[in-house]
DOPANU-118748 format. One line per field, with one value per residue (C-alpha): residue number from 1; x, y, z. Coordinates in Angstrom, 3 decimals. Each point is the difference from the previous one (the first is absolute). Layout:
! residues N
nr <- NUM	...
X <- X	...
Y <- Y	...
Z <- Z	...
***
This chain:
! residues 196
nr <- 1	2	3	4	5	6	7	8	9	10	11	12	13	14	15	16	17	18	19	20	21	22	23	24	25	26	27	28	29	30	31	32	33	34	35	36	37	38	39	40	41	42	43	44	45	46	47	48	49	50	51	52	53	54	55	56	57	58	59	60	61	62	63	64	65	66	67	68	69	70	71	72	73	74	75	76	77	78	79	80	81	82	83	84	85	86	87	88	89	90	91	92	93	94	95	96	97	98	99	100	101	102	103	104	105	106	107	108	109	110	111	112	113	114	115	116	117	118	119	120	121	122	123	124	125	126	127	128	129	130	131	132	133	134	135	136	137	138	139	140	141	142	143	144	145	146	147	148	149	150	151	152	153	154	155	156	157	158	159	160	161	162	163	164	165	166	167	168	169	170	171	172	173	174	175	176	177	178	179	180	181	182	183	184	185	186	187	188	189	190	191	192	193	194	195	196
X <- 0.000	1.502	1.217	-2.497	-3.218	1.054	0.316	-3.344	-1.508	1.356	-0.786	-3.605	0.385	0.694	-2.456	-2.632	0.750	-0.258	-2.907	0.226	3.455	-0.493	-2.592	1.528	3.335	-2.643	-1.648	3.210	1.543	-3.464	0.078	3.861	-0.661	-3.127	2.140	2.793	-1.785	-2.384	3.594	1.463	-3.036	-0.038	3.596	-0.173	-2.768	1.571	3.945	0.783	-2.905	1.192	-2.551	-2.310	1.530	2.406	3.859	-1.049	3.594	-0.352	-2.164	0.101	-2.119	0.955	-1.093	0.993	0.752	-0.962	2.081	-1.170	0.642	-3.137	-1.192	-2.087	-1.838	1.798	-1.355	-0.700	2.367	2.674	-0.807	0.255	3.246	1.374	-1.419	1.984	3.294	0.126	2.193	0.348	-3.685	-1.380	-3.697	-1.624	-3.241	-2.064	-2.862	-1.795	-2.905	-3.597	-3.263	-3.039	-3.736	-1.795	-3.798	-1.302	-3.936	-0.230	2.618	3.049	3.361	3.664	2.162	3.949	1.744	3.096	0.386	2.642	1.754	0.323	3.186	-0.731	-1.246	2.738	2.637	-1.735	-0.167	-3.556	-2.595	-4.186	-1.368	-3.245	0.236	3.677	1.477	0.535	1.363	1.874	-2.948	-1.499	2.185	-1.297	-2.494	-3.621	0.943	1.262	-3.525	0.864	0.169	1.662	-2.201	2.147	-1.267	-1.151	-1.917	-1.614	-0.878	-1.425	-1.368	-1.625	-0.663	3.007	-2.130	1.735	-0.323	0.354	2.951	-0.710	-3.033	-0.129	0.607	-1.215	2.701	-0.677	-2.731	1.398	0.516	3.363	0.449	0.937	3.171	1.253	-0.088	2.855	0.842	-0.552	3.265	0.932	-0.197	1.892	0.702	0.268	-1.278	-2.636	-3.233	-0.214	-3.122	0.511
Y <- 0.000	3.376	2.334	2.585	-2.628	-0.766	3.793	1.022	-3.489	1.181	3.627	-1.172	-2.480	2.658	2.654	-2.441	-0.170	3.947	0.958	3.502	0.768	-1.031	1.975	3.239	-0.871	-0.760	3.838	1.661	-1.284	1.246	3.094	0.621	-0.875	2.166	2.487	-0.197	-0.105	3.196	1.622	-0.821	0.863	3.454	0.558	-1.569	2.137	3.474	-0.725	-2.387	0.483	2.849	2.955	0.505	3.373	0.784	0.376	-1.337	0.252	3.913	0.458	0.341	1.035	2.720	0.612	1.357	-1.757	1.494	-0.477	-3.305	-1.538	0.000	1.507	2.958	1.709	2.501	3.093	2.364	2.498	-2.625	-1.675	3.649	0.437	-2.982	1.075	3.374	-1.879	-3.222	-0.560	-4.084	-0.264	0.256	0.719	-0.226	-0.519	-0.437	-2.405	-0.958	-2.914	0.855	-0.760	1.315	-1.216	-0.298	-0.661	-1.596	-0.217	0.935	-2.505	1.988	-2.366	0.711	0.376	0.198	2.573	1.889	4.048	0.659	2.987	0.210	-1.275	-3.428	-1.654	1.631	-1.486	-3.081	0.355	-0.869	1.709	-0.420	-2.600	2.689	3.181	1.711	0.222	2.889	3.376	2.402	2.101	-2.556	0.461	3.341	-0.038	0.257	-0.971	-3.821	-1.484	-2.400	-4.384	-2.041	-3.119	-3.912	-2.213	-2.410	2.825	0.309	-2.965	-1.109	2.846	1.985	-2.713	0.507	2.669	2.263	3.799	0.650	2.246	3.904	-1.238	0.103	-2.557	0.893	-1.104	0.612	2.158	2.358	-0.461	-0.130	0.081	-3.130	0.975	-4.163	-3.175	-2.149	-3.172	-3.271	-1.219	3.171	-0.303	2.676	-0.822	-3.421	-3.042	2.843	0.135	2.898	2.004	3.308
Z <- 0.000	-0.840	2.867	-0.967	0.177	3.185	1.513	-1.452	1.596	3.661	-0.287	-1.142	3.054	2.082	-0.694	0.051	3.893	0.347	-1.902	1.592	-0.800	-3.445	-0.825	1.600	-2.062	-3.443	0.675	0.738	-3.645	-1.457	1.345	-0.623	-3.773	-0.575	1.798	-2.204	-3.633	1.439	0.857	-3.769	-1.884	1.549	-0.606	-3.504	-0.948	1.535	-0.313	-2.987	-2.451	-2.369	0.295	-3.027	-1.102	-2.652	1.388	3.765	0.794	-0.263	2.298	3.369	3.211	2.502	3.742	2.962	3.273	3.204	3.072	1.338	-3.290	-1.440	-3.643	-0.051	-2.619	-1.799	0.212	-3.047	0.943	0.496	-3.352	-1.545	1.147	-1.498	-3.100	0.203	1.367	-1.855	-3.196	-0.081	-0.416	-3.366	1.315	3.161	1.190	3.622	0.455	3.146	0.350	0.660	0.363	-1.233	0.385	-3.333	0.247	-2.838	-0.191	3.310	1.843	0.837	0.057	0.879	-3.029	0.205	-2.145	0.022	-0.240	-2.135	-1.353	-3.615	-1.057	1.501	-3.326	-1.691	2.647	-0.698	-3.831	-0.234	-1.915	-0.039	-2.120	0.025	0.267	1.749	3.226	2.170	-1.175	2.123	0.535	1.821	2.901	0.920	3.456	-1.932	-3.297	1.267	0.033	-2.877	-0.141	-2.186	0.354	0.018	-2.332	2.750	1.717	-3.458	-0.539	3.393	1.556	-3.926	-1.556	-2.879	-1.476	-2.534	-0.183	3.351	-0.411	0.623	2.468	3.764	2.755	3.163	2.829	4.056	-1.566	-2.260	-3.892	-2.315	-3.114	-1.902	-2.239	-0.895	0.386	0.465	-1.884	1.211	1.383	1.682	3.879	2.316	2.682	-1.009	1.736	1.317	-0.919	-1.225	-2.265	0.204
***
């Protein structure tokens, strides 16, 4: 009988006498591998998967730290500045997640979007499938009530329909103006979901 054989026979042997102990040792594998392929497919997904722009080696993101080590927002003012003071950085752009409710026929839901100013779809090389994206204009207090709509958000939430560019969306009760909507396969943030 091969050495092998007769080690799986007396560990079998033996955790048949300790039912307890074999079932603790049985979970803790289970939970250490479900662990482990969560872990990867996180890290596969943000670190090794190329992103979905054009030269993803060129761009980069910026934050500041605060004192106990943790990131913080930059502020406008700070992201001004390194506007003014760069001269490595081709073009430069500041983005921060949100979320707005959208009511649609009366049932208001959370949507996630993300304020941008508007070089960020020219830092990211990406233009509307429908429509444009945002123009400089746009960044001025009062004039910045505009959306550029993701595909998905299309498709799920207005039903795909076409012409809505140059119409209003009404989000946490007051309306923009729809100036594009993206393509497809454009997500930003990615693995985010995303619509606005």
């Amino acid at each position: 009988m091969p050495a092998w054989l007769s080690n799986l026979r007396h560990a079998v042997r033996t955790l048949s006498r300790r039912p307890t102990f074999a079932l603790i040792a049985m979970l803790t594998h289970a939970v250490g591998i479900g662990a482990n392929t969560a872990i990867f497919s996180v890290i596969k997904t943000v670190l090794l998967n190329p992103l979905p722009y054009d030269d993803p080696e060129q761009v980069v993101v910026l934050w500041e730290v605060n004192p106990d080590g943790g990131r913080e927002r930059v502020s406008i003012p700070t992201f001004h500045d390194w506007q003014d003071e760069t001269r490595s950085i081709q073009a430069m752009a500041a983005y921060r997640q949100v979320n707005y409710t959208y009511s649609s026929n009366g049932d208001p839901r959370d949507v996630s979007g993300v304020r941008a100013t508007p070089d960020l779809f020219a830092v990211l090389a990406a233009g509307a499938r429908v429509g444009r994206t945002f123009v400089p204009e746009e960044a001025v207090m009062g004039r910045d009530r505009v959306v550029v709509l993701s595909h998905g958000f299309l498709e799920r939430s207005l039903g795909g329909r076409d012409g809505l560019v140059g119409t209003t969306l009404v989000l946490d009760q007051e309306a923009y103006l729809i100036v594009g909507i993206m393509p497809p396969g454009f997500e930003f943030p990615t693995s985010t979901n995303v619509e606005l």
